[in-house]
ZABA-27875 format. One record per residue: residue in three letters; z, x, y of N, C-alpha, C in turn. Coordinates in steps of 0.1 Angstrom, whole numbers, padded with zeros to 4 digits, always signed. Each point is the difference from the previous one (the first is absolute). Layout:
ZABA-27875
alaZXYZXYZXY
...
end
This chain:
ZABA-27875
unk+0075+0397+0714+0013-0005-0001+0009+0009-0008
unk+0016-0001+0003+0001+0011-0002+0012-0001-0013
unk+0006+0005-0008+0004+0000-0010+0021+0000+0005
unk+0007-0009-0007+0012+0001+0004+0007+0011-0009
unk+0006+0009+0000+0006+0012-0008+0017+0009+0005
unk+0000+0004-0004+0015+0007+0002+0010-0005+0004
unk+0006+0004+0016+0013-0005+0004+0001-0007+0007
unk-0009-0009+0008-0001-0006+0018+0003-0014-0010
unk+0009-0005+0011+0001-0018-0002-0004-0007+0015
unk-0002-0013-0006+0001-0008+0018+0007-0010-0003
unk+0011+0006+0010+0013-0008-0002+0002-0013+0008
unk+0008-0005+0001+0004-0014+0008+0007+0006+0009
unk-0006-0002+0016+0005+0003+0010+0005-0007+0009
unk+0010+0002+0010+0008-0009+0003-0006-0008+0015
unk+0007-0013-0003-0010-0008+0008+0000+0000+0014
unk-0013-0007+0001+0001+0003+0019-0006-0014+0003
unk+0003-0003+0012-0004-0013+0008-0019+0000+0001
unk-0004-0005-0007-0016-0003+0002-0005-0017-0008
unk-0006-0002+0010-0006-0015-0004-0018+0003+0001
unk-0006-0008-0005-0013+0005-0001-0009-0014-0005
unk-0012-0004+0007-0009-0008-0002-0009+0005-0010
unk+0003-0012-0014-0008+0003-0011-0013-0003+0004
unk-0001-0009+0009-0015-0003+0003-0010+0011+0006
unk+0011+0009+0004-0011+0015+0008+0002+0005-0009
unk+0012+0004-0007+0001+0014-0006-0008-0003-0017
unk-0001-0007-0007-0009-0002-0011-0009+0003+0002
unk-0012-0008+0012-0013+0001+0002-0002+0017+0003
unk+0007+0006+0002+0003+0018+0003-0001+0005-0011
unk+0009-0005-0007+0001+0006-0013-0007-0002-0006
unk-0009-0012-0007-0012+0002-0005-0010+0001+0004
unk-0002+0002+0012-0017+0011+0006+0000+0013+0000
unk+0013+0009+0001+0001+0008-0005-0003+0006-0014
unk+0007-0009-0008+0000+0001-0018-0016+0003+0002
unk-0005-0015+0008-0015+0001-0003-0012+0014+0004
unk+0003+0002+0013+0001+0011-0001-0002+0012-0001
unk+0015+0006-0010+0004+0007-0006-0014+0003-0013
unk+0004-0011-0006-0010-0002-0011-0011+0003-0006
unk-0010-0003+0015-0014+0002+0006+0002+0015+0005
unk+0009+0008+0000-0003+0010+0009-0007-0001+0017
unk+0004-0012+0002-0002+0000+0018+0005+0004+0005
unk+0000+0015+0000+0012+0004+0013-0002+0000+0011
unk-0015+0001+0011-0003-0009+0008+0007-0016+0006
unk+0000-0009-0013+0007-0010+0003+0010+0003+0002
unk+0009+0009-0005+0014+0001+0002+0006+0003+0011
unk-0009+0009+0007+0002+0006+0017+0007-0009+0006
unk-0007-0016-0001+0004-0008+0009+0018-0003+0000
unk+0000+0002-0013+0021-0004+0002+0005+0016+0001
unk-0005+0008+0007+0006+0015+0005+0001-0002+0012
unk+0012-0001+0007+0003+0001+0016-0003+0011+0004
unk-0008+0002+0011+0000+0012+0006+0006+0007+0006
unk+0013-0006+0004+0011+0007+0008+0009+0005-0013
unk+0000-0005-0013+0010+0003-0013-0008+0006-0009
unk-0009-0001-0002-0012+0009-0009+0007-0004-0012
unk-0003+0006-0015+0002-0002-0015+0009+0010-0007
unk+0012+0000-0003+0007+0013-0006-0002-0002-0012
unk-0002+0009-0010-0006+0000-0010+0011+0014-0004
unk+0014-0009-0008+0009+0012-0010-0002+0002-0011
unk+0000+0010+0000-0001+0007-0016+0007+0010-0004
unk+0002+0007-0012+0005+0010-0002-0008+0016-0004
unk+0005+0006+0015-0007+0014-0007+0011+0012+0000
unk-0008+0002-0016+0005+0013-0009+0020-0009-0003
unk+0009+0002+0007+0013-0001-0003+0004-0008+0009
unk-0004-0007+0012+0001-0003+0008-0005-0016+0009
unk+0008-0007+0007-0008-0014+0001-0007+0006+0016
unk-0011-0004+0004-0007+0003+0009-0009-0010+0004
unk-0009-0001+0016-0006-0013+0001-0013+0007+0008
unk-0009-0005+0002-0010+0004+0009+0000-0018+0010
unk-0009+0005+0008+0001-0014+0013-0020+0002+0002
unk-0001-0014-0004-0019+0001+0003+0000-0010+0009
unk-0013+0001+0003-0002-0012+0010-0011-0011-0007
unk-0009+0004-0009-0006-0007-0007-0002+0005-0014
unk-0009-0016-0008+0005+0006-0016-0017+0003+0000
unk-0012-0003+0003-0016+0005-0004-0001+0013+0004
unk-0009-0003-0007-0006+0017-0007+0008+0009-0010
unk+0004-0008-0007+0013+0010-0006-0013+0008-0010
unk+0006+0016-0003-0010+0008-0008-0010+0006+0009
unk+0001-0002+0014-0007+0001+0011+0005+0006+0010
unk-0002-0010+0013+0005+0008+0011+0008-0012+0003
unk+0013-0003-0004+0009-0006+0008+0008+0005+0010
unk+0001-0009+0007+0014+0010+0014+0010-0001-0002
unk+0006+0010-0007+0013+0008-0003+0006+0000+0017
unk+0012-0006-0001+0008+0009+0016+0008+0013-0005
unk+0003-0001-0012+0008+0011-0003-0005+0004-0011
unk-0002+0015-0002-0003+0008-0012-0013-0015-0012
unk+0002+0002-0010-0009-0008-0010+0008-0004-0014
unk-0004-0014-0001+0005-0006-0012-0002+0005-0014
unk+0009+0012-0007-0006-0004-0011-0011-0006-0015
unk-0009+0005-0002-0009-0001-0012+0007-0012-0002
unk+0009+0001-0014+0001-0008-0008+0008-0010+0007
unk+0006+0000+0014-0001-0010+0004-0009-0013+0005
unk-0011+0009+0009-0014-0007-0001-0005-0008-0012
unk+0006+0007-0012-0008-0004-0014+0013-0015-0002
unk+0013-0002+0002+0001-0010+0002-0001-0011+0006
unk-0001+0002+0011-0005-0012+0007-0013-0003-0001
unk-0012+0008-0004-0012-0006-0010+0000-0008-0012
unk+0013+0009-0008+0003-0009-0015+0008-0014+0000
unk+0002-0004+0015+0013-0017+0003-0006-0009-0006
unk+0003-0008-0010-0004-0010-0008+0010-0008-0004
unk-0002-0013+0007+0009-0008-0003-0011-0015-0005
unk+0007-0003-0014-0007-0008-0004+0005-0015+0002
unk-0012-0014-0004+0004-0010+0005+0011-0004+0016
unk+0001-0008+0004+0004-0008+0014+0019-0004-0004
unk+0004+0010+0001+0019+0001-0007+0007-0006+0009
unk+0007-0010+0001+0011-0007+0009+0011+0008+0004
unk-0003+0000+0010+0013+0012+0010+0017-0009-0004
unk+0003+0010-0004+0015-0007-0001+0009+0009+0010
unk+0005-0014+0004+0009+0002+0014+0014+0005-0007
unk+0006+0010-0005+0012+0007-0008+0003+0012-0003
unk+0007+0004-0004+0008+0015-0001-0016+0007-0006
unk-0003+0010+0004-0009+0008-0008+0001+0008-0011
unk-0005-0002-0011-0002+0006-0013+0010+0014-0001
unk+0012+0003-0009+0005+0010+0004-0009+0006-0016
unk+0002+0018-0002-0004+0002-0010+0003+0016-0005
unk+0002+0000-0010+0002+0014-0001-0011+0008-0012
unk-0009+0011+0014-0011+0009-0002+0001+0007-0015
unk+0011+0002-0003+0002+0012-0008-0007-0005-0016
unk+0010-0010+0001-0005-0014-0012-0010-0009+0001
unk-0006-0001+0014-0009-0013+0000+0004-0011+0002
unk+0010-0002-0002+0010-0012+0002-0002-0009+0013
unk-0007-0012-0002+0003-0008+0013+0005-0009-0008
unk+0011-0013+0009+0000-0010+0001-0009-0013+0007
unk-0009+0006+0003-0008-0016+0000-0017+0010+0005
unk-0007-0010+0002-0017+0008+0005+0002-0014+0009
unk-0014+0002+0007-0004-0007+0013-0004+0008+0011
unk+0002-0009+0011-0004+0002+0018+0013-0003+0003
unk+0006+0002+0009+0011+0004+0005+0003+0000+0012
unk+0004-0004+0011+0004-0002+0013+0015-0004+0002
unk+0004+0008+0008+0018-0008+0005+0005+0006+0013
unk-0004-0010+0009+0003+0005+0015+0014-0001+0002
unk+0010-0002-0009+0015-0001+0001+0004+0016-0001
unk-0012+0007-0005+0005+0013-0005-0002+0015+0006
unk+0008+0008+0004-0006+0011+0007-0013+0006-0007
unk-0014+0004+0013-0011+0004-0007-0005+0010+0002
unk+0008+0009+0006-0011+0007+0003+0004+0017-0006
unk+0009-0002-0012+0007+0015-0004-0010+0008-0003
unk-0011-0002-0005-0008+0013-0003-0005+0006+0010
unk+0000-0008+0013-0004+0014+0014+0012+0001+0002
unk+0011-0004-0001+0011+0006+0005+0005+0014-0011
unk-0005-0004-0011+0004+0015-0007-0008+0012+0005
unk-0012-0007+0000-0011+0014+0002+0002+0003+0015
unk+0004-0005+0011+0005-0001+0013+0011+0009+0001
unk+0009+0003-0005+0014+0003-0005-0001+0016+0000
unk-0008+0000-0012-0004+0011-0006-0010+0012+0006
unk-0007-0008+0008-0009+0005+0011+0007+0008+0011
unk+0009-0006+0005+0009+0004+0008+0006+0011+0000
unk+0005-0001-0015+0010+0011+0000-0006+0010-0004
unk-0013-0001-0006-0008+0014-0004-0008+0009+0019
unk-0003-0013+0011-0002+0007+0008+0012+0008+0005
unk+0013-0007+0000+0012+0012+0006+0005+0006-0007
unk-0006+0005-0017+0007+0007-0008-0012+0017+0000
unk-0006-0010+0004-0019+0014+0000+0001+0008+0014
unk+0006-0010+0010+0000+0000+0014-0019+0000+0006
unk+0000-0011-0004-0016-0004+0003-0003+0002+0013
unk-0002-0013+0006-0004-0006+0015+0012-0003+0008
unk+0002+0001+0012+0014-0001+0007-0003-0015+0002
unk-0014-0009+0004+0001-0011+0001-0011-0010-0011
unk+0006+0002-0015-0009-0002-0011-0008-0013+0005
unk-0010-0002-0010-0004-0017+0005+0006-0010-0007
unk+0013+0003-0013+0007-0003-0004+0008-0008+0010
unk-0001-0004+0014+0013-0005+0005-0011-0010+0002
unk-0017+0001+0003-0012-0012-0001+0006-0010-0012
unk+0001+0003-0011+0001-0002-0010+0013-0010-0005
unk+0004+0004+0010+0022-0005-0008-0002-0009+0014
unk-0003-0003+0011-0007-0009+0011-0004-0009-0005
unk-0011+0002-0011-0009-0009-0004+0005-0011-0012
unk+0010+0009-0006+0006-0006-0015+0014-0007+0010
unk+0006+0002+0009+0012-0009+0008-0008-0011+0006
unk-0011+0003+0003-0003-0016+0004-0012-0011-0010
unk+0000+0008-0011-0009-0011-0011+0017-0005-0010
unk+0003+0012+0003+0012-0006-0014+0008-0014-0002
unk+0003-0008+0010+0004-0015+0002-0009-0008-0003
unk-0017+0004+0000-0010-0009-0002-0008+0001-0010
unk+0007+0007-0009-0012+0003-0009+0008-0004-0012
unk-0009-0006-0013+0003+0000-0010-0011+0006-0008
unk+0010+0004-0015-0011+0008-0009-0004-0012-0009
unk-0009+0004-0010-0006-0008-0008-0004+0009-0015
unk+0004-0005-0012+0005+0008-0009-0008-0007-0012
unk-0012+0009-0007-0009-0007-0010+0003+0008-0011
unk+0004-0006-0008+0003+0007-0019-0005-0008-0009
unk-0011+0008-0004-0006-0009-0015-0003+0009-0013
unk-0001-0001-0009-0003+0007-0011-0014+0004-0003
unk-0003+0010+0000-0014+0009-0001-0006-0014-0011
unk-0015-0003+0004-0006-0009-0013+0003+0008-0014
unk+0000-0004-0013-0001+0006-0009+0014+0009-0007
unk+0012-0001+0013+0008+0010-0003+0013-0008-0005
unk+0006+0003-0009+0015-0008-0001+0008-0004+0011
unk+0006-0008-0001+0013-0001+0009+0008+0003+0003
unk+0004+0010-0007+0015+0010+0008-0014+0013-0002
unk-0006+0003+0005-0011+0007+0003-0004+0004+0015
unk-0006+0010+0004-0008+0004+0010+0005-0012+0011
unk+0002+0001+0010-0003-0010+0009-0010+0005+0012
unk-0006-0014+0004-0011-0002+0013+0006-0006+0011
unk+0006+0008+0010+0004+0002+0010-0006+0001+0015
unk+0002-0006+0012-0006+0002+0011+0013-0008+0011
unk+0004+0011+0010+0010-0006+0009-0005+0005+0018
unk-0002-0012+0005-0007+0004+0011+0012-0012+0011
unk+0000+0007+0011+0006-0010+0016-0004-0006+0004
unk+0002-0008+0008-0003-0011+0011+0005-0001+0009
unk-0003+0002+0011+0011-0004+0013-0008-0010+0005
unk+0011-0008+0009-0008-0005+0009+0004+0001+0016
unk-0012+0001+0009-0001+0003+0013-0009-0008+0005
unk+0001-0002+0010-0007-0012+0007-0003-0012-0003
unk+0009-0006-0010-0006-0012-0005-0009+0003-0014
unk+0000+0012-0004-0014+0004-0009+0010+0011-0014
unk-0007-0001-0012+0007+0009-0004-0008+0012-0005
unk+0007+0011+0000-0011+0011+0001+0007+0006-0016
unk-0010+0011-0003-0001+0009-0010+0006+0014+0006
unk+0016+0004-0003+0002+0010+0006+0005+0009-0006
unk+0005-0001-0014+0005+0007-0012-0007+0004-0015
unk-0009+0008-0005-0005+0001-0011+0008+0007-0008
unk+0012-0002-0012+0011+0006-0007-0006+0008-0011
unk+0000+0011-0003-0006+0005-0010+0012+0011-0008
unk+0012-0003+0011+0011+0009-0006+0009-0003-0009
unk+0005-0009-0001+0006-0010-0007-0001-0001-0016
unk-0016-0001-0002-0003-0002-0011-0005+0016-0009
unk+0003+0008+0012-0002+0014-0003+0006+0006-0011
unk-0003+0004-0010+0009+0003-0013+0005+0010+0005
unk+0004+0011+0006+0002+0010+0002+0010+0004+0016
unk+0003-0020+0003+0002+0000+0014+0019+0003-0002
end
């Protein structure tokens, strides 16, 4: 888990039309948590669509960037990367996800906070389908883009796979936003952070965003 620091905030974004069944989307959210927890990434496969695979943003070196997997087991192993490979110490966070006790998802504005200071205004679980969700692939999406026409990469990058894939989850997906205070640590202290997506497709909701950028001190 990863440490909140410097300059990135998560702001209150403007709202969009979504309604959403607590009765699916909870039971999602905490089998996941669960999970997460256990290190089942195995279990996790199952909320990975296969047509949308798992973008997983982060920040490397100066830059917001994403990779696209198709599954989360074997990690430290042989996972199937579609594109290039995830980051070490990314791997090492999604090993270190620890979210303690069974936290009530609050249906409201998400936690704003500023890195620099540590400063949040509230901790919890977090959900708000009123609210645009899907900015951290749209940053790292953005930025992708303009580094293939600025390099002059690929004439038909897989970047247009990619901005395809984020235009048709983006109406259906909500994020989900976990801030708790390290055990042991003060309160305007260190924070314990984890922000992952949800869309839903077929009736089902899937696992399609793992945010690692956001909370990136350096992002």
């Amino acid at each position: 888990m990863a440490n909140i620091a410097c300059s990135q905030k998560i702001e209150n974004q403007p709202a969009v039309t979504q309604t959403i069944s607590q009765q699916e989307f909870e039971p999602t959210v905490y089998q996941l948590i669960d999970f997460f927890n256990k290190k089942d990434f195995e279990a996790i496969n199952q909320y990975i669509h296969k047509d949308i695979g798992l973008f997983i943003v982060y920040n490397a070196s100066t830059s917001p960037t994403m990779r696209r997997i198709e599954q989360l087991n074997n990690l430290k192993s042989n996972n199937k990367i579609i594109e290039n490979t995830i980051p070490s110490w990314v791997e090492d966070e999604l090993l270190g996800v620890s979210i303690s006790g069974n936290p009530k998802i609050q249906y409201e504005q998400y936690p704003t906070f500023n890195p620099c200071s540590e400063k949040v205004n509230k901790l919890g679980l977090y959900a708000n389908p009123k609210e645009k969700n899907i900015e951290a692939l749209k940053i790292a999406l953005d930025y992708y883009h303009w580094e293939l026409k600025h390099y002059q990469f690929e004439k038909n990058p897989v970047w247009e796979e990619y901005q395809a894939i984020a235009d048709k989850i983006a109406p259906k997906t909500v994020k989900v936003v976990y801030i708790e205070n390290f055990p042991g640590i003060l309160p305007n202290d260190e924070k314990n952070i984890f922000i992952f997506y949800l869309t839903q497709l077929d009736n089902k909701w899937y696992l399609t965003i793992l945010d690692f950028y956001t909370m990136d001190c350096s992002a």
